[in-house]
N, C-alpha and C positions, 0 to 999 in steps of 0.2 A: 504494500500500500504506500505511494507516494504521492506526490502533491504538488510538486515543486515552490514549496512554502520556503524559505531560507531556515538553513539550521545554524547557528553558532558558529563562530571560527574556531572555536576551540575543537568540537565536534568534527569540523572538515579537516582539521590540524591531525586530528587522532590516526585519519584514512591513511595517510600518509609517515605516520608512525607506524603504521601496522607494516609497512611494506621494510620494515627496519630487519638485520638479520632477527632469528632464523627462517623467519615467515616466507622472507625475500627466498631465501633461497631453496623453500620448499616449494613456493611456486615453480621459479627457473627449474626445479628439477622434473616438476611433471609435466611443464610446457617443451621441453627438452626432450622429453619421452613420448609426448604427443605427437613432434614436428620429426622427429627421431633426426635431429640436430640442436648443436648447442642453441640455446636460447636465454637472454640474458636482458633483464629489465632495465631500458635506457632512457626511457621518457615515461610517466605518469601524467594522469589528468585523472584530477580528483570529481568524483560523481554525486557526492553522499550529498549536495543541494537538494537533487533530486531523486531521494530514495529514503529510504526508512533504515537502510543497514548504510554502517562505512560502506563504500564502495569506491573504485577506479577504474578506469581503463587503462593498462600494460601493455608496453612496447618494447620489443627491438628493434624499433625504426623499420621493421616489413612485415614481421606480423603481429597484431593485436589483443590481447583478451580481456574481457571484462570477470573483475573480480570482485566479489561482494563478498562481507567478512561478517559474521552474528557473535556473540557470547553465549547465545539462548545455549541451554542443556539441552534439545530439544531442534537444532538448529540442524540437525543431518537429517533428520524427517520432512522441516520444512521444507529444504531443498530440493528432499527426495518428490515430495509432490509438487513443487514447481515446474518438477521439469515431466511430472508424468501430466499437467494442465498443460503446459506444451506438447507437450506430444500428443494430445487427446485434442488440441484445437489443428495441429498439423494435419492429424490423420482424418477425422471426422471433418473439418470445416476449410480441410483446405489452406488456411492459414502459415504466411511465411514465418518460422521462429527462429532464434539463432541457434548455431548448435552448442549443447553444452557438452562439455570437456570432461569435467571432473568434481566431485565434491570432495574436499580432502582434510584432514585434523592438524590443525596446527596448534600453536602454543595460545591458550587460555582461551579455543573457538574451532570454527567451523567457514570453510572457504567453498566457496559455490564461483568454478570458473565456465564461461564460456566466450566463445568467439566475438571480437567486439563487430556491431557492425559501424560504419562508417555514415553518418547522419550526414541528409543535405539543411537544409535551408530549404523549407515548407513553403511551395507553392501553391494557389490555388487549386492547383489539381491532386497535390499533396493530401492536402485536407482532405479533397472529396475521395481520396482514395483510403482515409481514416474512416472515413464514412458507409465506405461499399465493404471495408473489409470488415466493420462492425454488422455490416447486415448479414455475410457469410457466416459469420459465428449464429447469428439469430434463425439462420433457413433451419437448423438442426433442433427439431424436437422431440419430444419426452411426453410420457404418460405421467410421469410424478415430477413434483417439485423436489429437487433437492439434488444429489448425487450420491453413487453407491460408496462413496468412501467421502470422511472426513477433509478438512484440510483446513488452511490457515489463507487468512486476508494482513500479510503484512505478517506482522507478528505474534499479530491475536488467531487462537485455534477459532475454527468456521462449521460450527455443530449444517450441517448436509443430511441430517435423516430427511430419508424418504417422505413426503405428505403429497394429500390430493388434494388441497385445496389451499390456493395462495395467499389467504389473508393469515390462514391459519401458519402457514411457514413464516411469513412476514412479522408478525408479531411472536414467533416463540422459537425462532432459530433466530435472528438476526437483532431485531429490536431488544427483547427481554435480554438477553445475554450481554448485550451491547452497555445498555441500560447501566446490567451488575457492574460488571468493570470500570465503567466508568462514575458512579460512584462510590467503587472499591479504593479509585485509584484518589481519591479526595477531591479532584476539581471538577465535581458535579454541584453544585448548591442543591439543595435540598428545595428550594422553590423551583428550580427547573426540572429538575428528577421528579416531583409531582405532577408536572406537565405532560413532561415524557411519561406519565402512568396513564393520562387520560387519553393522551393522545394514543395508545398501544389500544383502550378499550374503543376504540373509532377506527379503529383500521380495518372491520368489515365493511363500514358503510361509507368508509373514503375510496376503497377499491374498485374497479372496474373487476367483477367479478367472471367475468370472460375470456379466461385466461388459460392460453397453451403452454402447458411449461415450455420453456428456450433455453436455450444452451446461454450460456453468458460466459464473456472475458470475466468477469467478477470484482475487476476491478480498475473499471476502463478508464483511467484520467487518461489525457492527452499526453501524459510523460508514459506510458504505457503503451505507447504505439510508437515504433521508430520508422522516419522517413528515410529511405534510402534511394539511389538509382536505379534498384532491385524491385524496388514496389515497397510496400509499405510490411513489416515486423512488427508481430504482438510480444509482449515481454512481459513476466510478472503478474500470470493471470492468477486466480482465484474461482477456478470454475464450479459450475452448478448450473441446475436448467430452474430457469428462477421468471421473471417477467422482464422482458425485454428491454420496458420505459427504466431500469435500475440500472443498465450502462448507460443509456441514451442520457441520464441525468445525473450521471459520473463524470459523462464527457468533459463536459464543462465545467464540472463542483468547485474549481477551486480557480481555474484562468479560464476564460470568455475562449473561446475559439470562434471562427470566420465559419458564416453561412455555411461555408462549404460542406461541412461535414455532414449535417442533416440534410442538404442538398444530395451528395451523393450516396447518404443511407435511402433516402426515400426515391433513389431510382431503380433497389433494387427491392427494398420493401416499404411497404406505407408507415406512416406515423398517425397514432391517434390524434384528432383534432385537439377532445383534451387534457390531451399530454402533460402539456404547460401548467394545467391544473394540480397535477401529481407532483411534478418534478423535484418540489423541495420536500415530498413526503418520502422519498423514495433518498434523498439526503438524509434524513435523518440517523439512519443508522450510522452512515460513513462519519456524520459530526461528534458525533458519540463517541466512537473509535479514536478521533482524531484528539479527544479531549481526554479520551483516557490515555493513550499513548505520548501527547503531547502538551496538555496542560491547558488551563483555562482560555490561552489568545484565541479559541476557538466556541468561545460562548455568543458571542455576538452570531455568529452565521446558524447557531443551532439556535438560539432564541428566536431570531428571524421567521426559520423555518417551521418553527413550532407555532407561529401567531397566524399563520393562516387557517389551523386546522384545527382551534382552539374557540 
């Protein structure tokens, strides 16, 4: 789960600490075994602006990887189903993803390498090609909501049991759990968390009850789509077959993006007229997460979004 919010210098200082021996040189050593030639870290660019974990991109000046780094106990599983949400959007939807390398242990964590790809500069057709390849993920449907295995959104575990009806998943996989955490983690106020109680008991009758489960990226901001001269890259899904309008209004949760994007979703599948209606209901959780993860700077966009539906 990422956002492209700004994190700390000290926090983007750390990524770059991480890359200090012995770390340094457990990467060079399985990048070296990958390329089955020496390979050796000559340039860095630090990523973690935009991501939830330290992260970089690694060089020897010709070939690339991106390497993301966690502390979680718990942080070889996350990986392990990241990369099995990529493969499940590759295989099923089509979807271009990058490939990954390796998940490997190093001192005091856990290292998730893969191939970096090489971003342009988002064109108008850029955009709408964020837009078509979200509706690719959307063609693939489900009899039940949810997915057959668990997984994680970011760094919070992602309860996926199976239900047949989506107000019912929406309020007791996502919201309710959401909820706890985040006023486990203390920067919920107790007058907003009674909000989110009411607003949880109105989520039948705010739904558009007509609902095919969809496949979902899960966690589709715009830092979760890479533009390349390749076509467009999904990255860091969170999958589930969940209701459609929950990326469509991830899209944008956190940076505005250009018409384009729902221009080119809706050439290949329709958008509810009112969508727009929804869109900050279907926020709610992602503000949730972001407040228990990241601290109160995030109460203003969830108070927002709770005063329409209140």
């Amino acid at each position: 789960m990422k956002n492209g919010r700004n994190i700390e210098l000290s926090n983007r200082m750390e990524t770059i600490q991480l890359l200090n021996n012995p770390i340094r040189t457990r990467i060079e050593e399985v990048i070296s075994a990958y390329r089955k030639r020496e390979w050796k870290i000559r340039s860095t660019t630090d990523m973690t602006e935009f991501a939830c974990h330290h992260c970089a991109i690694l060089s020897d000046d010709s070939f690339a990887v991106f390497a993301k780094y966690s502390e979680a106990k718990d942080a070889s599983k996350q990986f392990e189903i990241e990369i099995a949400g990529l493969k499940y959007l590759s295989k099923n939807a089509g979807v271009s993803i990058p490939e990954p390398i390796d998940i490997i242990q190093v001192e005091s964590g856990t290292l998730f390498i893969m191939k970096a790809l090489k971003a342009i500069k988002r064109s108008p057709l850029a955009w709408r090609q964020i837009g078509k390849t979200l509706a690719r993920i959307h063609k693939i449907k489900s009899d039940s909501f949810g997915f057959p295995k668990n997984g994680f959104a970011g760094p919070l575990f992602q309860d996926n049991t199976l239900t047949k009806d989506w107000s019912t998943f929406y309020q007791e996989r996502r919201l309710c759990p959401r909820l706890k955490i985040a006023t486990n983690s203390g920067n919920l106020p107790s007058s907003i968390a009674s909000q989110v109680e009411k607003l949880i008991q109105r989520v039948p009758e705010l739904c558009n009850s007509d609902i095919t489960p969809t496949l979902l990226h899960g966690d589709a901001q715009q830092n979760n789509f890479i533009s390349t001269e390749e076509g467009t890259f999904a990255i860091d899904p969170a999958v589930y077959f969940g209701n459609s309008e929950i990326d469509l209004a991830l899209i944008d949760c956190w940076q505005t993006v250009p018409d384009d994007v729902l221009e080119g979703y809706n050439e290949e599948l329709p958008i509810d007229p009112d969508f727009g209606e929804r869109r900050n209901l279907w926020r709610i959780s992602m503000y949730l997460a972001a407040v228990a993860i990241e601290g109160p700077l995030h109460l203003n966009r969830l108070k927002n979004a709770l005063q329409g539906y209140l």
